[in-house]
C-alpha positions in Angstrom: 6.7 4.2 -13.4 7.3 0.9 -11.5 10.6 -1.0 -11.3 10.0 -3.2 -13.8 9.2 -0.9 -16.5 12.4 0.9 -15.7 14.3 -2.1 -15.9 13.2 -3.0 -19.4 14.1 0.2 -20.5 17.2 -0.5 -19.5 17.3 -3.5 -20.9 16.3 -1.9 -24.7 18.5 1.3 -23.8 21.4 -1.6 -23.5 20.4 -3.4 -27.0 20.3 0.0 -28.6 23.5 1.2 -27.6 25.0 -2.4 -28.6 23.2 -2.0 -32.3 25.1 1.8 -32.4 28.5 0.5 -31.3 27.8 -2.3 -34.3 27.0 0.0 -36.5 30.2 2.3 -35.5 32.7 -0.9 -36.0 31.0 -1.8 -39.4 31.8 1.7 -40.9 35.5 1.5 -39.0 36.0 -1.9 -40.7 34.7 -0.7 -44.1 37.1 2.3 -44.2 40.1 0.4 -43.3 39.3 -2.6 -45.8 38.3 -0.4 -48.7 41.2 1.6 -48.2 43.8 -1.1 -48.5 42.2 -2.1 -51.1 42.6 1.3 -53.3 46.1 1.0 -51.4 46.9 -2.0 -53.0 45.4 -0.9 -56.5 47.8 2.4 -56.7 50.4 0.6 -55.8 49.4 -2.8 -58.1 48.5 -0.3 -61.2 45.6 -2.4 -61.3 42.2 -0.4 -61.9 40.8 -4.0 -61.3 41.1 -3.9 -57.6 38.7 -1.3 -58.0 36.1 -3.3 -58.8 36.6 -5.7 -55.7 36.7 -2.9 -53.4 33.0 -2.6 -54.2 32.4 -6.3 -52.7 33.2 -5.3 -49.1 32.0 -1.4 -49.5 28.3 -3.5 -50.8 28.5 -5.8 -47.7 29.0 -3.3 -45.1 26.4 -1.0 -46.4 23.7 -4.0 -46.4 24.9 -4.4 -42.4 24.7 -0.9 -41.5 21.3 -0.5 -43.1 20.4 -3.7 -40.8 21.4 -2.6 -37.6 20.1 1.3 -38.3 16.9 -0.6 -39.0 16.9 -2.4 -36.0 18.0 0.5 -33.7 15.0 2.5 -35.2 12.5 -1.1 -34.5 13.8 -0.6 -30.6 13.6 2.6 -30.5 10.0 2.2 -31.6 9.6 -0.2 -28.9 11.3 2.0 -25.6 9.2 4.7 -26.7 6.3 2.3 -26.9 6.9 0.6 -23.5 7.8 4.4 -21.9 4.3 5.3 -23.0 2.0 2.4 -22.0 -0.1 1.5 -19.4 1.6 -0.1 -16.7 -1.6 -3.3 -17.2 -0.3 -3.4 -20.7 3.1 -4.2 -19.9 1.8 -7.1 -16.8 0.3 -9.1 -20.1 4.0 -9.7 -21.6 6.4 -8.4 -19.4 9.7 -7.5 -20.0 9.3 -8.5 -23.7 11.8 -7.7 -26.8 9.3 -8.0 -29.6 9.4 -5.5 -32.4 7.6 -7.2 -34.4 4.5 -4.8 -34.2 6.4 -1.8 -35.2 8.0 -3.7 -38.5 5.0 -1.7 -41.2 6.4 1.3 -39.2 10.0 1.5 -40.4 10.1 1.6 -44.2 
């Protein structure tokens, strides 16, 4: 492996570690808000608040299911640029698509 194909593993090793911590906040953020929101509902009497705990709970899913996706499109793409030939990776080099792994990832 030459330099530059280490580098841009780094480089995708960085952007998948970003996409985890993401992920990690989203579900943080998601407890803590769905939480006061029961919180507020006990203490409220109100079984409505129920209900709009499931607005936040809905949106934070819809992120986390984005970013696993995308963590599972680059790893798809490390383990495609580990694997090729280093004149494959002189064409486009140092490149971020993941477009070709998209029909991959259901």
């Amino acid at each position: 492996m030459n330099e530059h194909t280490i580098k841009h593993l780094e480089l995708i090793q960085a952007v998948i570690t970003r996409l985890a911590q993401n992920s990690f906040a989203y579900k943080g953020w998601s407890v803590v808000i769905v939480s006061a929101i029961f919180a507020l509902a006990a203490k409220e009497a109100n079984p409505q608040y129920l209900l709009v705990a499931l607005i936040p709970t809905m949106a934070f899913w819809g992120l986390d299911a984005y970013y696993l996706r995308q963590e599972r499109l680059f790893r798809r793409h490390y383990d495609a640029v580990r694997t090729a030939p280093a004149t494959d990776l002189e064409a486009n080099p140092f490149s971020m698509d993941t477009s070709p792994y998209n029909s991959q990832i259901p």
